[in-house]
Steps between C-alpha positions, in 0.01 A plus 500: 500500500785642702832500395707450834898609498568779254344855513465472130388276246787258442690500198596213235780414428746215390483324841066572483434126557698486845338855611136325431634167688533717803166774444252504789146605355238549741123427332207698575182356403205589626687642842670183580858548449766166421853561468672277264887416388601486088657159527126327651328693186777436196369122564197594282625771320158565266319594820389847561693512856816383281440785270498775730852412572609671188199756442657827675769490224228530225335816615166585643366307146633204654389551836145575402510234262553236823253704764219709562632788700828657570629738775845635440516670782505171681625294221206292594295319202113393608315197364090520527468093498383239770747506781350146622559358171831660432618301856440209374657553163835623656551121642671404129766686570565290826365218450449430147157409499153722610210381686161722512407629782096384648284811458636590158355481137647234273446762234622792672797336579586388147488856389734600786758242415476601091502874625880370717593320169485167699463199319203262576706168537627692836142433635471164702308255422209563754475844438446405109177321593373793638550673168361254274177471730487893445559478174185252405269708747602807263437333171210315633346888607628616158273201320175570688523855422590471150172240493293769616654759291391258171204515647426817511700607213270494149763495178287680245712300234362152587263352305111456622546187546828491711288752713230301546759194606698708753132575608347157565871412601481757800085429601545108530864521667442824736215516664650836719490675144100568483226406678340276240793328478486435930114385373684217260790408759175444750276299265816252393534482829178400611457272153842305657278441821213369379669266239686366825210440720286361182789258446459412871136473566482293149642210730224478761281193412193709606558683220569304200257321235518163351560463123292253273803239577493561885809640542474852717579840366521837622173687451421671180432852661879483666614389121378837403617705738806349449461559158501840547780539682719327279358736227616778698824393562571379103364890437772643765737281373481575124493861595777549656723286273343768223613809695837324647752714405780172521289202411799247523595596836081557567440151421822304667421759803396271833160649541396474173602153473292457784207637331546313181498145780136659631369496176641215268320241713154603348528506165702174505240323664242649300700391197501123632189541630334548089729358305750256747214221482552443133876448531515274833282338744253719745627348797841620429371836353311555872798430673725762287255761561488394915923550487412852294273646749731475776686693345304820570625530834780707335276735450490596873856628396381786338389662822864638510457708247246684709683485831853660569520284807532203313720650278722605774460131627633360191807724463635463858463083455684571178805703713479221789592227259823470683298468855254234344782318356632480913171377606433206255866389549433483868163332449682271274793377735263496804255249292748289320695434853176476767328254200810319507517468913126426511463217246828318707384556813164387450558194307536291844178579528222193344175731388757761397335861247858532373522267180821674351717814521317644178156441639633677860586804314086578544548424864800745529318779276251521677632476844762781473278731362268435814184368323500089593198394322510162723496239222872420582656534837781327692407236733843428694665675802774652230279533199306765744818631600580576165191615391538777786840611342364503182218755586718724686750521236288563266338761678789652505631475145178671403526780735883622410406578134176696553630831671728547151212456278241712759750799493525461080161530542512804699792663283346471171160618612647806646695530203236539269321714678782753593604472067084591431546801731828609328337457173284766550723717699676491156168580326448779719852634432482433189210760474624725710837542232270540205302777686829676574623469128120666363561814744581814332594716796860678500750482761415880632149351603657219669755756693153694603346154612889488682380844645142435605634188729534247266142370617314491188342169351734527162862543738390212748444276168822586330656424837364182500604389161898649539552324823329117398725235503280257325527555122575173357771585191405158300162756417692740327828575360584845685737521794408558840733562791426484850684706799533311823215720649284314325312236642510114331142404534 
């Protein structure tokens, strides 16, 4: 910071207030230099640029206090922070309000502005998006690490069975953690595919035996294997409830209701099966356990607990709620107005398909979304007319909503992936920092590592670790400051 007028340092006195309305201070940070007038930066006096106002009457305590580095020679005071970031920040004293620049790290940033004393309500609205996004990729990072620090972390105070919990807990739930547990995560697998194709191939007529009564039932050697499955998944089930560490939000959780859908169906219709016919007729006891068995299709659900693509699937149709909403609104004018047209205009008409507006809602449904199964079609000059609107529109309404929901798609796929890589960048770090804190050697052998050209395997690591830009402070308490040579991966 250079002071520009006097030769000296200014002094205070009784008319101080007007001398600061009319300071120039010129701002080096980082080699970009901004010159600035006292009465733009009294409007916020708790800033850092309003404090250097009055610093040079306090002594070089006071100056130091404010700044990194000080020449007096050239009354110039030098700031090692992010010139980019300190451009934008500069804009509240113009225009009351800062806007990030593209390029920059939410995070970063936020440090800048609480290194400038800036408040956060200064940052706009779109800018604070940014931020909050950052914010839940860090924590998000912070969780998976901390999960696989649990993991690998053994408390010698637990109990043996808490142990042996945390234990089955982490074989069932992880198959990356061992490779007997990838052995289990392939066998439920598998045991999920061949209770779905049993449960298919049971309908083939081919395949099914008459009872003593006539009626046909699936074959006794597909009732085993069956069986067996469900046997397996009660078995996974009840273990992993065991070894849940939360078994309230374990059993309310999606997947596990799921599972819990998969498996009920069996024993109830076992249960009616032995002890319904004493209680109510057989007919009706047969037609319970018919409604039951359908019910295993949910099963087929629990192939996304195997598969991250679904799981992707299912959280980007979650975040395109708002798109979905667009296209079943659209869906729902177009068919409530075409219906509408096509039972008037076909009514002149004597062998007419359209009955009433309710019964052309089928007509419209399946017209705009381009399937026409042909049982009901317009048979007049403007019923075709209609029908050729109705198809196009639809077409349409179908196709604005899909790029929004693709590209959620896209965005939370890539997401996950780029969070899984910085998960064990942090790992790696994280290593890397412990190794550094178990060396013993003194600073004169790092001064002869200096001296031998600072090309040995212990200097290129410590380099490494000083100049990351990834540590993630919700994983430890100690304070970390970056320099704006340091990159924001």
């Amino acid at each position: 910071i250079k002071m520009v007028g006097d030769s000296s340092f200014p002094d205070v006195d009784t008319d101080g207030s007007e001398k600061n309305e009319e300071t120039e201070i010129v701002v080096n940070v980082g080699g970009v230099r901004q010159v600035f007038y006292g009465d733009n930066l009294n409007q916020y006096p708790e800033t850092r640029l309003a404090e250097l106002i009055n610093c040079l009457s306090g002594g070089y305590d006071s100056i130091f206090s404010l700044c990194d580095d000080y020449d007096p020679g050239k009354r110039e005071f030098y700031f090692d922070r992010d010139p980019d970031a300190f451009k934008c920040i500069i804009d509240v004293y113009y225009f009351g309000e800062i806007h990030m620049k593209k390029g920059i790290c939410p995070i970063c940033f936020k440090n800048e502005m609480e290194f400038w004393k800036v408040d956060l309500k200064f940052l706009d609205d779109c800018c604070k998006t940014h931020l909050s996004e950052k914010k839940e990729e860090l924590e998000e990072i912070a969780r998976r690490v901390q999960l696989i620090l649990d993991d690998l972390g053994v408390d010698a105070s637990e109990s043996r069975w808490k142990r042996c919990q945390k234990y089955i807990w982490k074989f069932l739930e992880k198959p990356e953690s061992s490779y007997p547990a990838r052995v289990i995560a392939v066998l439920s697998f598998l045991f999920i595919l061949v209770s779905s194709v049993v449960m298919c191939v049971g309908t083939i007529p081919d395949l099914q035996v008459v009872d003593a009564e006539g009626n046909r039932m699936e074959h006794p050697t597909l009732d085993n294997i069956e069986t067996a499955c469900i046997g397996w998944f009660t078995m996974e089930y009840v273990l992993r409830l065991i070894s849940s560490p939360n078994k309230f939000h374990f059993a309310l959780s999606f997947m596990n209701v799921v599972d819990v859908l998969a498996i009920l169906p069996f024993y109830v219709s076992l249960t009616l099966t032995h002890l319904g016919a004493k209680l109510m007729e057989l007919s009706n006891v047969q037609q319970a356990v018919q409604a039951l068995r359908i019910m295993r299709i949910a099963r087929i659900f629990k192939l996304a607990r195997h598969s991250s693509g679904l799981q992707t699937l299912t959280y980007a149709l979650k975040r395109s709620f708002k798109e979905l909403g667009l296209l079943l609104m659209y869906l729902a004018v177009g068919i409530f107005v075409f219906s509408a047209l096509g039972y008037t205009m076909e009514q002149s008409h004597p062998e007419t398909l359209f009955k009433s507006i309710p019964q052309s809602f089928w007509w419209a449904i399946i017209t705009m979304t381009t399937v026409g199964y042909g049982d009901i079609y317009p048979k007049t000059t403007l019923g075709k007319l209609n029908a050729a609107i109705s198809f196009l529109c639809g077409v349409i309404a179908i196709a604005l909503p899909i790029h929004p929901i693709i590209n959620n798609f896209v965005r939370y796929y890539n997401k996950q992936r780029v969070l899984e890589t910085a998960a064990k960048h942090e790992l790696e770090l994280m290593e890397l920092n412990s190794a550094e804190r178990k060396a013993t050697s003194s600073k004169s052998e790092l001064e002869d590592l200096a001296r031998e050209g600072k090309d040995g395997p212990f200097y290129s690591s410590r380099l490494k670790v000083s100049h990351s830009d990834t540590f993630i402070h919700l994983l430890s308490e100690e304070k970390h400051y970056r320099t704006r040579l340091q990159s924001c991966k």
